[in-house]
C-alpha positions as CSV (number, residue, x, y, z in Angstrom):
1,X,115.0,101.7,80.6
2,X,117.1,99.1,81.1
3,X,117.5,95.8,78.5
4,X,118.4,92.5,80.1
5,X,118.5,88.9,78.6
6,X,115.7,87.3,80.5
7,X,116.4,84.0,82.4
8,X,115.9,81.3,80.4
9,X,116.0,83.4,77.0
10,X,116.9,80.6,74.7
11,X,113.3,78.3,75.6
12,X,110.2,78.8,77.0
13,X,109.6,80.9,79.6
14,X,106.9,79.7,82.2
15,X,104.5,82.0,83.9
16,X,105.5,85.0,81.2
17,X,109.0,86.3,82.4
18,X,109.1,84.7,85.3
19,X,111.8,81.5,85.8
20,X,110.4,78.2,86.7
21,X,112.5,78.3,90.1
22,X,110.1,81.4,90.8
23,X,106.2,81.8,92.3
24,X,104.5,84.4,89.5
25,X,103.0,86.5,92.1
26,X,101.5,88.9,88.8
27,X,101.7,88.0,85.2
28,X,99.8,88.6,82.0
29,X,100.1,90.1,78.3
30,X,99.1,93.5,76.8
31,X,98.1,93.9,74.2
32,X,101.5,95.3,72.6
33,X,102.6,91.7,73.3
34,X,104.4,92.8,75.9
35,X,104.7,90.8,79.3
36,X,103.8,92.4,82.8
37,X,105.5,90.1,86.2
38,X,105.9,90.4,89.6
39,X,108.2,87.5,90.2
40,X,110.4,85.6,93.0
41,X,110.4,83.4,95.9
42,X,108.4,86.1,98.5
43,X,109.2,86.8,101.4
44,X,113.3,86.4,100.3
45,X,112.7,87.9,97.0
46,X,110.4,90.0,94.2
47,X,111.4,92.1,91.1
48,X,108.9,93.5,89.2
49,X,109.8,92.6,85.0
50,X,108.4,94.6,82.2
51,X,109.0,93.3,78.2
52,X,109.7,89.9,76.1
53,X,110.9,86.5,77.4
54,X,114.1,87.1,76.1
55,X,114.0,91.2,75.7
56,X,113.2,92.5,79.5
57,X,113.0,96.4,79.4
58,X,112.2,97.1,83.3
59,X,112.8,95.0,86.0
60,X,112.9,96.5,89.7
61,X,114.5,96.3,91.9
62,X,118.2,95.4,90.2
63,X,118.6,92.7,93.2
64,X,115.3,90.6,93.9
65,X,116.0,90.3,97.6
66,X,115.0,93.7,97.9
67,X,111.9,94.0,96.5
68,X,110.1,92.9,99.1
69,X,111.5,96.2,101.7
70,X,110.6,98.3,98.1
71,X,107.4,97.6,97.4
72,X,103.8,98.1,99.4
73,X,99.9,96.7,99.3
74,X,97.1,98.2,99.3
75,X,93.4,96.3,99.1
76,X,90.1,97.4,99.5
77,X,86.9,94.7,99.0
78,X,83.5,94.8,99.7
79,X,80.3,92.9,98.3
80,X,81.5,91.8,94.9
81,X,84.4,94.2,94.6
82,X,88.0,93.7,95.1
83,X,91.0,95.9,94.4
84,X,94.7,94.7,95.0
85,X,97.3,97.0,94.1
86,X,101.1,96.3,94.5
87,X,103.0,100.0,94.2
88,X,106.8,100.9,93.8
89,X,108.5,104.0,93.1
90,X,111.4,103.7,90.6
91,X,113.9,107.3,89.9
92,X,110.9,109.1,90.5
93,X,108.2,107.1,88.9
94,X,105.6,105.0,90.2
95,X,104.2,101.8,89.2
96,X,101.3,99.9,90.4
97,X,100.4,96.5,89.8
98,X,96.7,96.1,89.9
99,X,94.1,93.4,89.8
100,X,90.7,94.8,90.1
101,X,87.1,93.0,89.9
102,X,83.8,94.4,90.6
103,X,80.6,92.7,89.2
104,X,81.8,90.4,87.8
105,X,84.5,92.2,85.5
106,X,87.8,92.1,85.8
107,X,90.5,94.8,84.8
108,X,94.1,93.9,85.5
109,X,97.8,96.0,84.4
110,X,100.2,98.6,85.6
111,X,99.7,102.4,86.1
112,X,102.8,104.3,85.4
113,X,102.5,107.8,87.0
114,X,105.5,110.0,86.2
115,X,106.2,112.8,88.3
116,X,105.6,115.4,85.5
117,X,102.0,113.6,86.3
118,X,101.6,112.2,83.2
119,X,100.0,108.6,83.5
120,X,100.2,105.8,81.3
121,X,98.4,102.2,81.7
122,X,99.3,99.0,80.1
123,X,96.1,96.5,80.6
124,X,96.1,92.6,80.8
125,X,94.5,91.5,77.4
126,X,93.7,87.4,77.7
127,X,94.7,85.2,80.9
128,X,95.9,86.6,83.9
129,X,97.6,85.0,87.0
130,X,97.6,87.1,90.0
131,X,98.9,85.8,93.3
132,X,98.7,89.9,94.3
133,X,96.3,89.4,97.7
134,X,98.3,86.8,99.3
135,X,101.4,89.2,99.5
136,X,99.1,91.3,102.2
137,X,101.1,90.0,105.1
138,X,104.5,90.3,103.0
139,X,104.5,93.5,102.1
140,X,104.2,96.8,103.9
141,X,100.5,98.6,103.9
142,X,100.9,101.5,101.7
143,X,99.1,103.8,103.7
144,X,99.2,106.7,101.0
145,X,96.8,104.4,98.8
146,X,93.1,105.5,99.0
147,X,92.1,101.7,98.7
148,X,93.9,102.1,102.3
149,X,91.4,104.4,103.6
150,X,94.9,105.7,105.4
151,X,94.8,103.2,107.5
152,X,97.4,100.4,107.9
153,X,97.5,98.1,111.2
C-alpha cells in the first residue's frame, strides 16, 4: 500500500477524499472510519482513493488520466433492483466499487479479491454518494462481470 498526503490535507476535505476541483463519482465511510472514492473530472480523469483525508493508503491509478482506460462497468437492473459495479485490477488484485439496491435496501463498498482468492469487503456505513451509473457510457463494459450477462454492445 501506498501512503500519500491527500489534497487538501491541512482543511476539510469535500466529498470524503475527493478535492473540490473534482466530481465524487463514489464516496462513503466504513465503518473503520476509513474513506472509500472514486474521484476526478470523467471522461479526462478517475483514481480510485482508499483511507483518511489527509492519510490516503490506495489510490489507483498513480496518474488520474488513466483511470478512465483502467477501469470497467458493469450494471444489471430490473423491477426494483439495481447493481452498479465499477472494477479494476491493481498488481494482481481486484477491486470493485459497488452500489447495490433491491427492495428497497441498499448495500454499498468495495470487494477486494486477491488472487490467492481470498476476499475482503469494506461496506458504506451512513451517507453514500454514488455518481457510479452515469459512468456507463465512460467506461468500458466489463464483459467478465456476471451483472454483464457476457454481453457488452
Amino acid at each position: 500500500m501506498m501512503l500519500v498526503p491527500a489534497a487538501g490535507a491541512n482543511g476539510p476535505v469535500p466529498n470524503g477524499l475527493c478535492t473540490a476541483q473534482e466530481t465524487a463519482w463514489f464516496s462513503c465511510t466504513t465503518s473503520r472510519q476509513r474513506w472509500i472514492g472514486l474521484c476526478g473530472n470523467a471522461p479526462r480523469a478517475l483514481q480510485y482513493r482508499f483511507g483518511r483525508p489527509g492519510l490516503i493508503e490506495l489510490q489507483f491509478p498513480d496518474n488520474p488520466a488513466d483511470g478512465i482506460h483502467r477501469m470497467v462497468f458493469a450494471n444489471y437492473a430490473r423491477y426494483q433492483t439495481d447493481r452498479v459495479e465499477v472494477r479494476f485490477e491493481n498488481q494482481g488484485t481486484d477491486y470493485i466499487l459497488f452500489d447495490y439496491s433491491e427492495g428497497g435496501v441498499r448495500r454499498a463498498g468495495v470487494r477486494v479479491a486477491t488472487a490467492d482468492e481470498k476476499e475482503r469487503e469494506f461496506v458504506c456505513t451512513g451517507r453514500i454518494t454514488s455518481r457510479l451509473g452515469e459512468l456507463r457510457n465512460m467506461l468500458k463494459c466489463d464483459a467478465d462481470s456476471a451483472l454483464s450477462g457476457g454481453k457488452c454492445p
